[in-house]
C-alpha positions, -999 to +999 in steps of 0.1 A: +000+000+000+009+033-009-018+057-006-044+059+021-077+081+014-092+092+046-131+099+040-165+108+059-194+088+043-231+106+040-242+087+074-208+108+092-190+077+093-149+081+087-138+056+063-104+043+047-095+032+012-063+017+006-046+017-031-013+004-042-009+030-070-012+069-082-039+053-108-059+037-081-055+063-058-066+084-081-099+064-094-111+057-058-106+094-050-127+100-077-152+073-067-159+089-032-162+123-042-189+114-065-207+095-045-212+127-022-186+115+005-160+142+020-125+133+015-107+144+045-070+139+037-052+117+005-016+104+027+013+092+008+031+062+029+060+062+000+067+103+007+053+103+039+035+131+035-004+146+029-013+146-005-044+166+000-059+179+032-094+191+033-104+226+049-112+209+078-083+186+080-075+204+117-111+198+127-109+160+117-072+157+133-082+128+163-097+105+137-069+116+108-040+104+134-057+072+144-068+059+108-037+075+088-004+079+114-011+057+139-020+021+127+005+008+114-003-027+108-017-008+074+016+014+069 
């Protein structure tokens, strides 16, 4: 795994999606922002670094380190 797209489904659940490669990081991305879910934060285990960080990325920051920095049995 590469990529890691942190996500708020429409019922205000968070949500991860794992992809392997820009391509598929890039067509899930796409995938939950058209079904009408927020994308909180894109994180780049290779660079290890945010991608993209939503507006509210500091609002979010409990769940972002928990699901993203913190469990590494996905990093």
């Amino acid at each position: 795994m590469m990529y890691r797209i942190l996500f708020q489904d429409v019922a205000g659940d968070f949500q991860i999606v794992d992809a392997d490669s820009p391509l598929r990081m890039e067509r899930a991305a796409f995938d939950i922002a058209s079904s009408a879910n927020s994308i909180i934060c894109i994180y780049d285990y290779l660079h290890k670094k945010p991608l993209f960080k939503c507006s509210s990325y500091e609002k979010y920051w409990k769940a972002i380190n928990e699901l993203v920095y913190e469990n590494k049995k996905f990093a």
